[in-house]
N, C-alpha and C positions, 0 to 999 in steps of 0.2 A: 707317334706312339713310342717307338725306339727311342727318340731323341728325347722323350719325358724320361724314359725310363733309365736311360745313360744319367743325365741329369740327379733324379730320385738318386741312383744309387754312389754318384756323385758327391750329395750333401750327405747322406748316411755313414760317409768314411770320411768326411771331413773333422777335424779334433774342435769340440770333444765328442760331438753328435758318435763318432766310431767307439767311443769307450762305455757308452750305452748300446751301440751295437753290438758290441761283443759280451754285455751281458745277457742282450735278448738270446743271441743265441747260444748261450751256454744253458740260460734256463729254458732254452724251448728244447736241447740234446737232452738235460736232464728230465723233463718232462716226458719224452720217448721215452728214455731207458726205463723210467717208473712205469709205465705202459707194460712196458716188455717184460716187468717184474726184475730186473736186475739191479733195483733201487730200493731204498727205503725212505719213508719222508720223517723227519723227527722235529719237533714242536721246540721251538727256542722259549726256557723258562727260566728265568732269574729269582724264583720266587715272588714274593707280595713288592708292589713298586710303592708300599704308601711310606710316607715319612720320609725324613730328609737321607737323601744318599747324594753323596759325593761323587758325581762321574772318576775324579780322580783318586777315592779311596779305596779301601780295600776291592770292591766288584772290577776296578779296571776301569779305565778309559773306555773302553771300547764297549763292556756293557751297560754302564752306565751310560754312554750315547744311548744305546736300545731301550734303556732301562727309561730316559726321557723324552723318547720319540713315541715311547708305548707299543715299538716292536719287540714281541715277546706274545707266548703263549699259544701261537697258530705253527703250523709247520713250517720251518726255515726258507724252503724252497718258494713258498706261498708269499713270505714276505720279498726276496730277493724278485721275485717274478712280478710284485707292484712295482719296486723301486726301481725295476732295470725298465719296465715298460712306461712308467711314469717318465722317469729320468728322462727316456728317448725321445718321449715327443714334445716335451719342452727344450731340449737339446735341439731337434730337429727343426722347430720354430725358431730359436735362436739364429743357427746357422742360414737359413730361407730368409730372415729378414734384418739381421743384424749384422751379423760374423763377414759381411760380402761385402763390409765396409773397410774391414780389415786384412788385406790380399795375401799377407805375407811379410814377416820381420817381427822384432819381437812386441810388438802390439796386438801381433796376431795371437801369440801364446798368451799374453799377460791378459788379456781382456776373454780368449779361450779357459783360461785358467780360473779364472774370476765367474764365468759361466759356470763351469763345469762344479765349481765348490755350492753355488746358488742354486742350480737345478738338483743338485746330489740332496741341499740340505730340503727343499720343499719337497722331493720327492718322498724321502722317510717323513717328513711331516704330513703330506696327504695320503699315505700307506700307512700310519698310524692312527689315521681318523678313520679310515678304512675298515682297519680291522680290528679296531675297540668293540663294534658289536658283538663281532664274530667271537671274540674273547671273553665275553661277556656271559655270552649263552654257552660257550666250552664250561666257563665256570660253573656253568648251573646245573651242569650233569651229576647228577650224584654219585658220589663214588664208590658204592652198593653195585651197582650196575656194572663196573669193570670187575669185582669182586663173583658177580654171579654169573660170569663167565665160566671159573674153575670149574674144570670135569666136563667142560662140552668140547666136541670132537671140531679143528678147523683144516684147511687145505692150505699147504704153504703156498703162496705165491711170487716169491722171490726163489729165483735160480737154486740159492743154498740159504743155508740159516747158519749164520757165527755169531760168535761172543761178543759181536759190534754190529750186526745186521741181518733182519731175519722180520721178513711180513707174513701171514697168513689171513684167509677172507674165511670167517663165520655165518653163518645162515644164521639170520637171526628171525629169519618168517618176512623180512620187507627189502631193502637193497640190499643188504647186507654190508658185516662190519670188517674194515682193514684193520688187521692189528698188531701190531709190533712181537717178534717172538722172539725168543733166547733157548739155544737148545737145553737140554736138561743134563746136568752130570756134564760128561766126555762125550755127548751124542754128538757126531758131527758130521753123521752120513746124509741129515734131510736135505732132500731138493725140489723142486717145484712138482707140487701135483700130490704130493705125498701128506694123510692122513696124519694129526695131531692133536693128542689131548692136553688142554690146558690146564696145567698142574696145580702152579701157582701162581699169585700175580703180585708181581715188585713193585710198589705204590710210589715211590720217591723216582724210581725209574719208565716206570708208564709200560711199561712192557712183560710179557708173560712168559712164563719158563716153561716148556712143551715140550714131549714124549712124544715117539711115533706110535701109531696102531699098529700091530701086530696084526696082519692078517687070519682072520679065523681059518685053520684049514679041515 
């Protein structure tokens, strides 16, 4: 059992199978911290993906890659946490039945490298198949429904609330909703636990600008 296990964690740091290690565990730290409420999750949006866009014009290289994988519209953390756990176990196949062929020298990199660009590019493509549905039914919420929110009282649930991060959980009668906040004015005293009325809601920004309750005394 030791000896599998040495083994296991043997191939999991072998290159590139460790550079999907190190993303499992960055998004499973980050998935505690959100736990803990010291995070916030925010939805990667690029706008509408129809019509011809140029990965290399104006949106960028790098969103336009998102933009043709169809990563966009779910929380960022959500997509990085397919891609890194995808990535791993096709990585980790790799290295168990191929990569043992290659012990060391530069065939070991070039053919690791060559892995590592192919499991990276199927993994956004099966994380994009993914979460088309899941995107699909976000889309379908109507957006009446974040609007009639304004003026219902929620509980922060992140540590503090700044001008770049701030969650609160609303009762809405069923599990209730997480929701992105922004303090109101110069408010910058809220912290976790602390009563909030939502004032207004920023449509382009997905997130609500919130007032504390003043305790009745």
């Amino acid at each position: 059992m030791q000896e599998s296990f040495l083994v296991f964690i043997t191939k999991i740091s072998l290159y590139p199978t460790i550079v999907f290690t190190g993303l499992v565990m960055f998004v499973t730290l980050y998935w505690l911290v959100s736990l803990l409420g010291m995070a916030d999750m925010d939805s990667v949006d690029f706008g509408e993906a129809d019509g011809d866009v140029s990965p290399l014009s104006s949106p960028g290289f790098f969103t336009g890659l998102m933009l043709k994988f169809g990563l966009y519209g779910v929380p960022l953390i959500i997509i990085l946490s397919l891609i890194s756990l995808i990535g791993w176990v096709l990585s980790y196949l790799y290295t168990s039945f191929l990569h043992q062929y290659f012990d060391s020298g530069v065939l070991y990199y070039v053919f690791g490298t060559g892995a590592l660009i192919f499991v990276l590019v199927v993994s956004m493509w099966l994380t994009g198949v993914i979460i088309s549905p899941i995107r699909k039914n976000i889309a379908k919420i109507p957006k009446r429904n974040a609007v009639s929110n304004v003026g219902k009282t929620a509980i922060v649930r992140t540590l503090s609330v700044t001008d770049k991060h701030g969650e609160a959980e609303l009762n809405d009668g069923g599990a209730g909703l997480i929701l992105k906040i922004r303090p109101d004015m110069n408010e910058n005293s809220l912290k976790q636990g602390d009563k909030v009325v939502l004032v207004e809601y920023l449509n382009e920004a997905n997130v609500y600008r919130v007032a504390p309750v003043k305790d009745e005394k």
